[in-house]
C-alpha positions as CSV (number, residue, x, y, z in Angstrom):
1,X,9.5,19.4,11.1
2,X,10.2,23.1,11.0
3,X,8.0,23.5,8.0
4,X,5.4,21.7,9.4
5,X,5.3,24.4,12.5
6,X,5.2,27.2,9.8
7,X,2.0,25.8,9.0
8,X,1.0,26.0,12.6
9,X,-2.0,28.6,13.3
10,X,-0.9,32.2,13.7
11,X,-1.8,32.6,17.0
12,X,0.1,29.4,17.6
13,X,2.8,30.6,16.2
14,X,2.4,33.5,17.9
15,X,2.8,32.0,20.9
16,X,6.1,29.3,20.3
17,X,8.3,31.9,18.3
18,X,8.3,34.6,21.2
19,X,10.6,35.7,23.4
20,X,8.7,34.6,26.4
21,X,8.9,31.2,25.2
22,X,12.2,31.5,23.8
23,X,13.1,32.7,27.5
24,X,10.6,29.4,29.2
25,X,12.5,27.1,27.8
26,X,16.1,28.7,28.8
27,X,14.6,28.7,32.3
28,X,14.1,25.1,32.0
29,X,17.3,23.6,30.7
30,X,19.4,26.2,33.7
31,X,16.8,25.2,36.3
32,X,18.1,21.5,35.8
33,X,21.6,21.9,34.2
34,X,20.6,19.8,31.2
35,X,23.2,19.6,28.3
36,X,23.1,20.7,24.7
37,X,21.8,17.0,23.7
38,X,18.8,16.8,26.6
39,X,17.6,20.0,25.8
40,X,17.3,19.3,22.0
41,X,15.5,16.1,23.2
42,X,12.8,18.5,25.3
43,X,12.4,20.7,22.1
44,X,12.2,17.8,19.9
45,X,9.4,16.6,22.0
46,X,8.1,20.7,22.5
47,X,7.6,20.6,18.6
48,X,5.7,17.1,18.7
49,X,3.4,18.0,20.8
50,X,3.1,21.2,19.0
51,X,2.1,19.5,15.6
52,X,0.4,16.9,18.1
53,X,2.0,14.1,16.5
54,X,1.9,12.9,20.6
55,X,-0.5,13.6,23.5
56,X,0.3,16.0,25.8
57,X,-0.6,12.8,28.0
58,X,2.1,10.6,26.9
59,X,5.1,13.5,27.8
60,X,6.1,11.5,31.3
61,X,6.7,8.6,29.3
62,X,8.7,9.9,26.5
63,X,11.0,12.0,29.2
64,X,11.9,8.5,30.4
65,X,14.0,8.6,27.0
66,X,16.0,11.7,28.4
67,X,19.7,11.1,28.7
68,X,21.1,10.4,32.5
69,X,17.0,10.1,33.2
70,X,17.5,8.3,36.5
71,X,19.2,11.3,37.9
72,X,15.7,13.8,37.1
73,X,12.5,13.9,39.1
74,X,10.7,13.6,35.8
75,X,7.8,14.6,37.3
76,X,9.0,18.4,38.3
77,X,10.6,18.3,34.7
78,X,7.6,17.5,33.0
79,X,5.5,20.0,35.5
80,X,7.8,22.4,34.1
81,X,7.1,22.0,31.0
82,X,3.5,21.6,31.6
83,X,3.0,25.0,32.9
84,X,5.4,27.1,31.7
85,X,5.5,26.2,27.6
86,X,2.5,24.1,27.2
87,X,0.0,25.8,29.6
88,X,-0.7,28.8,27.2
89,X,-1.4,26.6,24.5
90,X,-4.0,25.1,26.5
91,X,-6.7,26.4,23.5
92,X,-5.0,24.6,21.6
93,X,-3.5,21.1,22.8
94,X,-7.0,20.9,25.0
95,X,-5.2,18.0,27.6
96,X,-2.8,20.1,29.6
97,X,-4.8,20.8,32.4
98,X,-5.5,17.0,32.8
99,X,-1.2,16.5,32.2
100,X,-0.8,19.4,35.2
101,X,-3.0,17.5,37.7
102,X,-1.6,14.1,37.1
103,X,1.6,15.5,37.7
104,X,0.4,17.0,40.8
105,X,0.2,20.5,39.9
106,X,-2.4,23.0,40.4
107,X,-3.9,24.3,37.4
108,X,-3.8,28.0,36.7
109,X,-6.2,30.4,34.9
110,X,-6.9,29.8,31.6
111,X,-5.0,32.1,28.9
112,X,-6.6,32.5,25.6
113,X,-4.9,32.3,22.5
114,X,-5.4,35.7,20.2
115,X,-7.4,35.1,17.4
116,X,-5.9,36.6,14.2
117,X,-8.9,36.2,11.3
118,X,-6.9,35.3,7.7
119,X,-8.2,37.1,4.7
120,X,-7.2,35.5,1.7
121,X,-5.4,37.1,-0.8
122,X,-7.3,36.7,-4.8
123,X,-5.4,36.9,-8.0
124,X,-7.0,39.8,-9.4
125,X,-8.3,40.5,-13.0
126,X,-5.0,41.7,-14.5
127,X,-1.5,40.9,-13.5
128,X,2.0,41.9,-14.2
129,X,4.9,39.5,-12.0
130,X,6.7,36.3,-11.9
131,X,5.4,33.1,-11.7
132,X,6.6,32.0,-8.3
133,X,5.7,35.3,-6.7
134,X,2.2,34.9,-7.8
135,X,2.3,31.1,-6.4
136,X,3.3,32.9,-2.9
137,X,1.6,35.7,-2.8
138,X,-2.0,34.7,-3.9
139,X,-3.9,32.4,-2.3
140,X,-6.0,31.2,-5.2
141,X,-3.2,31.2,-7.9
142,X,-2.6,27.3,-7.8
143,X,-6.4,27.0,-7.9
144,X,-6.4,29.0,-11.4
145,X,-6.9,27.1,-14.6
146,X,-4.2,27.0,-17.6
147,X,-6.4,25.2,-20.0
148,X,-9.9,24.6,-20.3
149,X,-10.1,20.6,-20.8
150,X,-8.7,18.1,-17.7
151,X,-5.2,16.8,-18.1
152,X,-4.1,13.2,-17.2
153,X,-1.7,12.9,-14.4
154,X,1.1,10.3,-13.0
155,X,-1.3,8.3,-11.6
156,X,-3.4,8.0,-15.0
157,X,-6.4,10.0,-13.5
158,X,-8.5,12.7,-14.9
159,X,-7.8,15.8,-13.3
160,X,-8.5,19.8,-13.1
161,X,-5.9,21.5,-15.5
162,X,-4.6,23.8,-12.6
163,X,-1.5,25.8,-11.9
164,X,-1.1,23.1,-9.8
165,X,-1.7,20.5,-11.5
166,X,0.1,21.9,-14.7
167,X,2.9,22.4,-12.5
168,X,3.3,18.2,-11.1
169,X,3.5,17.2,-14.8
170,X,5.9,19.7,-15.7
171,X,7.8,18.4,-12.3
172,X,7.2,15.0,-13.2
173,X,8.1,15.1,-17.1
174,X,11.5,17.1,-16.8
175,X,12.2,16.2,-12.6
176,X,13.1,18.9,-10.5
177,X,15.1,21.6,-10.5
178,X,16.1,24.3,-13.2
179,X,15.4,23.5,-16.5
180,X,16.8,25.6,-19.7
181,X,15.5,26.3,-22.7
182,X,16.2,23.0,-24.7
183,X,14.5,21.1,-22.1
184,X,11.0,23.3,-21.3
185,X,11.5,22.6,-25.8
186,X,11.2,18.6,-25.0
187,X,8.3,19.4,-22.8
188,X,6.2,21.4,-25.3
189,X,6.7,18.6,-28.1
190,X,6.3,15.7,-26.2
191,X,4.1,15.8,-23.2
192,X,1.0,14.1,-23.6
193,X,-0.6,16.7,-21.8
194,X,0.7,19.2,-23.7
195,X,0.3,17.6,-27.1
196,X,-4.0,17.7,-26.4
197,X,-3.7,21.2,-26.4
198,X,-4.6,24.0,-28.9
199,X,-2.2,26.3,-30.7
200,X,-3.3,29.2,-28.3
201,X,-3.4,27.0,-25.1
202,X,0.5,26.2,-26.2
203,X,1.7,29.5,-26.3
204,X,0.4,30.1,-23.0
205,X,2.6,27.0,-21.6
206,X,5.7,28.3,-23.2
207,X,5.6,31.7,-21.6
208,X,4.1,30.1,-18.4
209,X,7.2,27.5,-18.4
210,X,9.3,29.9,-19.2
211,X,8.6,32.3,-16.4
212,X,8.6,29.6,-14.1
213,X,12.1,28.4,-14.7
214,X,13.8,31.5,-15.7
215,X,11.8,33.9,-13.3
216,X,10.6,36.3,-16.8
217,X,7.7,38.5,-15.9
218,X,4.5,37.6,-17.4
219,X,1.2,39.5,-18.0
220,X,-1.6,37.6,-17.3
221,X,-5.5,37.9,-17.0
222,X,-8.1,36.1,-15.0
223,X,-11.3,35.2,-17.6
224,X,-13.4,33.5,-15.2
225,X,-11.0,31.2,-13.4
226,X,-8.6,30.5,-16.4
227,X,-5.7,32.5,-17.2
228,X,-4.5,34.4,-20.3
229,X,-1.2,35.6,-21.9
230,X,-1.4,39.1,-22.4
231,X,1.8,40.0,-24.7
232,X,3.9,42.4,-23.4
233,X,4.0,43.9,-27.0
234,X,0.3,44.0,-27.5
235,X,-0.4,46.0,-24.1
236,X,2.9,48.4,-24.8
237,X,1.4,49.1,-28.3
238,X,-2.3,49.4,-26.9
239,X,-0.9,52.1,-24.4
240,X,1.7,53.8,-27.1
241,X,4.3,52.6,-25.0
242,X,7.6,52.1,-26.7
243,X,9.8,49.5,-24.8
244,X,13.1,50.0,-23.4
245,X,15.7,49.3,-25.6
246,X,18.7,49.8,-23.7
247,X,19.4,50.0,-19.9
248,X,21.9,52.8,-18.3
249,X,23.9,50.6,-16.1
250,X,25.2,53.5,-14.8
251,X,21.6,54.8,-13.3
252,X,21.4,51.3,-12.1
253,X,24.0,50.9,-10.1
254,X,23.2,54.3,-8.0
255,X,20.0,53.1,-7.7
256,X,22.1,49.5,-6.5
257,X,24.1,52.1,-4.1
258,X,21.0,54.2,-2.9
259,X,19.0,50.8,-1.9
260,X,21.8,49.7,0.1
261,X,22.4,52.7,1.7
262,X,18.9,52.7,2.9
263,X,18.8,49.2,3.6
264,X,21.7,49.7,6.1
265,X,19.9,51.9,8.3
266,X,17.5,49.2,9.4
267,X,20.1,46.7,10.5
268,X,20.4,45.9,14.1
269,X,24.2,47.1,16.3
270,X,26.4,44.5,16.5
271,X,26.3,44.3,20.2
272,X,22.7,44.5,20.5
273,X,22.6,41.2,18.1
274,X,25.7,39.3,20.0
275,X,23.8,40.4,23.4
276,X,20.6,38.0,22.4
277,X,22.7,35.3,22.0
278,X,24.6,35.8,25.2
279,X,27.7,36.8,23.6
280,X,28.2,33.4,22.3
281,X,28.4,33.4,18.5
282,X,27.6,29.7,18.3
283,X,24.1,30.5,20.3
284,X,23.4,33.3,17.5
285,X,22.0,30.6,15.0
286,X,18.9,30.5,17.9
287,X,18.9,33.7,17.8
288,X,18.5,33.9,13.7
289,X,15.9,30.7,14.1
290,X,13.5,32.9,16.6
291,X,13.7,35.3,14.1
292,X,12.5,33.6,10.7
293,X,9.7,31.6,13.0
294,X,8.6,35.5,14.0
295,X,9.2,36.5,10.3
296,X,11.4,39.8,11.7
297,X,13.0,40.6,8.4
298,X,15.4,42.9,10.0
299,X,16.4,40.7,12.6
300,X,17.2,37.8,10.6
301,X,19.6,40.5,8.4
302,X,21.2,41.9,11.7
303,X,22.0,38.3,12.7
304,X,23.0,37.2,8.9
305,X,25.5,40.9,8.4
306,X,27.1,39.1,12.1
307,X,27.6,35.7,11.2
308,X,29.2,36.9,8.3
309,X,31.6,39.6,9.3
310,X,32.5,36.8,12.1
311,X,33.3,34.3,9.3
312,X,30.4,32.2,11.0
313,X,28.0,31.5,8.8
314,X,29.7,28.4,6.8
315,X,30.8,26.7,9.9
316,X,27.0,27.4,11.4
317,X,25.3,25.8,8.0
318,X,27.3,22.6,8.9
319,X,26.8,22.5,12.7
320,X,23.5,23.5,13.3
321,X,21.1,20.7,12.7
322,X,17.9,22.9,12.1
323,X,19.3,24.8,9.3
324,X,21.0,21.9,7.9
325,X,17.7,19.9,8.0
326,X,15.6,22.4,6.4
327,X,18.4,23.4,3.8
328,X,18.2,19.6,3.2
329,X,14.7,19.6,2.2
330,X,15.0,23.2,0.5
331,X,17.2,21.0,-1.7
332,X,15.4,18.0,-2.2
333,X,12.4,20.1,-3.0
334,X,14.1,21.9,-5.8
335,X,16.5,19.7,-7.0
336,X,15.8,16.1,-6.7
337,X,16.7,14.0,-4.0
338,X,19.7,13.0,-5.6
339,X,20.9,16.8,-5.0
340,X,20.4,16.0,-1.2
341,X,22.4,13.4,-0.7
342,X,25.3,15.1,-2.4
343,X,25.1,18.5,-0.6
344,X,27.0,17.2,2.2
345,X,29.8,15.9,-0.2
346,X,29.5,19.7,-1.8
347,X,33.1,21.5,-1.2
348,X,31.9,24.8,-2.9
349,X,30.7,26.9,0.1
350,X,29.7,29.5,-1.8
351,X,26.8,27.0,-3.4
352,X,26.1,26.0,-0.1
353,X,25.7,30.2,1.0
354,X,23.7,30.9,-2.1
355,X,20.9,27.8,-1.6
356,X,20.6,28.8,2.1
357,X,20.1,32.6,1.6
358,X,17.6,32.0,-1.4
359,X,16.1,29.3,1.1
360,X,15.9,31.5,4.1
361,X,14.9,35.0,2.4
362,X,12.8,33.7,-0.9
363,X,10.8,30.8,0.8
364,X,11.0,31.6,4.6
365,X,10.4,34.7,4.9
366,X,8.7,35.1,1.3
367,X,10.5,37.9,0.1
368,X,10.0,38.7,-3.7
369,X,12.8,38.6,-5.6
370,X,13.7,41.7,-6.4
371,X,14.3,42.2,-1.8
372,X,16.2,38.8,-1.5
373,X,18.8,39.5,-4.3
374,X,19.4,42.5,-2.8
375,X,20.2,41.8,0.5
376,X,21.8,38.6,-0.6
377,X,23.9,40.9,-2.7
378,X,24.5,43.2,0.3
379,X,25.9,40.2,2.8
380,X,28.1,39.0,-0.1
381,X,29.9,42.1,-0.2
382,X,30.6,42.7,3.5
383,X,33.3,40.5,2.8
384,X,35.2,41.4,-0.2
385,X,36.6,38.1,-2.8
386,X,34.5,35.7,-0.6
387,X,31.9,35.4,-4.2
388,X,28.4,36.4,-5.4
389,X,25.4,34.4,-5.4
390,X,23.8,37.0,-7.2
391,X,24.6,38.6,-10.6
392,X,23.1,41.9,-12.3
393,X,21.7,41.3,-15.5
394,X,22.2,44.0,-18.0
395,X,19.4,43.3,-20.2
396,X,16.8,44.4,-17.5
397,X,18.6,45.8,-14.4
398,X,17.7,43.7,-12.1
399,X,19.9,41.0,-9.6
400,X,18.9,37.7,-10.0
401,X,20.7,34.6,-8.7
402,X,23.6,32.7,-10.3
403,X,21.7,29.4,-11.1
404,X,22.8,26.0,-10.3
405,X,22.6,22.9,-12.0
406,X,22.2,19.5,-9.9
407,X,23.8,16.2,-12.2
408,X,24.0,13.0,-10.8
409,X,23.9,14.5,-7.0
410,X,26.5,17.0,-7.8
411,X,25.9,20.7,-7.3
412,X,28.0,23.2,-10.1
413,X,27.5,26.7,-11.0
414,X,25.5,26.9,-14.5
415,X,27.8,29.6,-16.1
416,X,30.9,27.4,-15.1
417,X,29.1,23.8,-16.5
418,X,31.0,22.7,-19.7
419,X,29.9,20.9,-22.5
């Protein structure tokens, strides 16, 4: 459910992930004393109504299903609610007015929702970058064209050879998950697909694969909708560019030191971060879910630098049921299903760290890679010997992350796999 709210309108959004609401909702659950498992039934049934998977209508009857019901007038509770979180969604939800005067309440003056126009992002003519970067950060990218002819998909239906579409049969052919060279190998000989294809259109797949999987830059150009490999040795020799033969670790790691250096001086105090939560360190995973609905990168590092220097943040991925949902499904999405059934049988915590800060910086927040391996390096260390999740490569310089490799439901580090 809490991708499904990302999806949400802006000005929605706007509206559910702020502090007011944040605060609305505190208001509630002191006003009547409710305990921690009413007050994740009102939220459950806040973020239905929100995806208006029910009626703002139907809320009296699905309070009935509070616990200890009998001792609530449901009718102030659900007033409550009505004006204080729903009310200002009124734009949106349309019936809350008609839910505030069945419940005998006087209906206040109507508050309009800010109206934030989207401009979409294009894939422009010429691009440098990483295959999943571009699937994020341009709006069109999926939309783009591989090849020229359709391809046949699972179903056994004609359809547009998209990144999209390219990307389901890859998906489908190999299953989820990270895939090394031998396998992307298997793909390019024996898809169907990929066997229709011409000797050019198959060069494109391989690098296109191959960035995919192993997160390789890739130079490509838009001709009219489709895409095309430009070599990286073709544009360096066009230019007179010699490529870099050799990497000075040595420069890199101050540059390492100097962008953690500056990266510190945007992190939240301590006490500022522990004062949000009430000075309750098992209230600071609210705090840290607030934060990733409002997209506040420096929040969410402030809250992550506290949870671990507390020792927190292990014990928080296994009790809090929103982050252990949507870690879940971060999982299943990338892995297989399999993988998600076996996570909670997973003993290696620092798997479990480095799947939910790739999950939480990479696709929540939408960091490119080059910003999440860094502050995913920077958290690591705070704690010295607890393990990286990230590793620096020395061909190129840059952090990437230690990859993982899902068998039979059972998570394992790829550079400790054997045989």
């Amino acid at each position: 459910m809490e991708d499904e709210l990302q999806k949400l309108p802006v000005e929605v959004k706007e509206v559910i992930f702020s502090q007011d609401f944040v605060k609305a909702n505190n208001d509630i659950v002191d006003k009547f004393s409710f305990n921690r498992a009413q007050q994740e039934l009102i939220l459950s049934l806040e973020e239905s109504l929100f995806l208006k998977k029910i009626s703002p209508l139907d809320l009296s009857s699905e309070l009935e299903d509070l616990e200890r019901a009998d001792y609530y007038d449901l009718r102030k509770v659900g007033l409550e609610i009505a004006l204080n979180i729903l009310w200002p969604l009124q734009e949106y939800l349309k019936t809350v007015d008609r839910l505030i005067l069945r419940l005998g309440g006087k209906v206040p003056r109507l508050i309009r929702l800010k109206r934030t126009p989207v401009q979409k992002k294009v894939f422009p003519d010429l691009h440098k970058g990483y295959v999943r970067e571009m699937i994020k950060e341009f709006d069109d990218f999926k939309d783009l064209r591989l090849t020229a002819k359709k391809i046949i998909d699972k179903s056994g239906r004609l359809v547009i050879s998209s990144i999209d579409n390219w990307i389901k049969d890859y998906i489908h052919f190999l299953g989820a998950g990270y895939h090394n060279s031998l396998q992307r190998s298997q793909y390019l000989a024996k898809s169907p697909n990929v066997k229709a294809l011409n000797l050019a259109e198959k060069e494109l797949m391989r690098h296109f694969i191959t960035s995919y999987d192993d997160n390789v830059e890739i130079t490509l150009e838009n001709k009219s909708g489709v895409l095309v490999v430009i070599e990286e040795e073709e544009t360096s020799k066009e230019r007179g560019v010699k490529k870099p033969t050799e990497i000075k670790i040595d420069k890199v790691v101050a540059n390492l030191q100097k962008q953690l250096t500056a990266l510190e001086a945007d992190i939240m105090p301590t006490d500022f971060i522990l004062s949000e939560a009430e000075n309750d360190i098992k209230k600071l995973g609210d705090v840290l879910w607030k934060a990733v609905g409002l997209q506040d990168k420096n929040k969410v590092l402030s809250c992550l630098k506290v949870m671990v220097e507390k020792k927190f943040l292990d014990s928080m991925l296994v009790e809090n049921n929103r982050f252990k949902n949507i870690l879940k499904r971060f999982v299943n999405i990338t892995y297989g299903i399999e993988a998600e059934r076996g996570l909670s049988q997973n003993s290696d915590k620092l798997i479990a760290r480095r799947l939910f800060l790739q999950m939480l910086l990479a696709d929540k927040l939408r960091l490119k890679e080059r910003e999440a391996t860094l502050l995913s390096f920077y958290l690591t260390n705070l704690l010295p010997g607890s393990g990286q999740v990230v590793y620096l490569d020395q061909n190129d310089g840059e952090l990437k992350w230690r990859e993982i490799h899902s068998s039979a439901g059972h998570l394992a580090w790829v550079d400790q796999v054997t045989g």
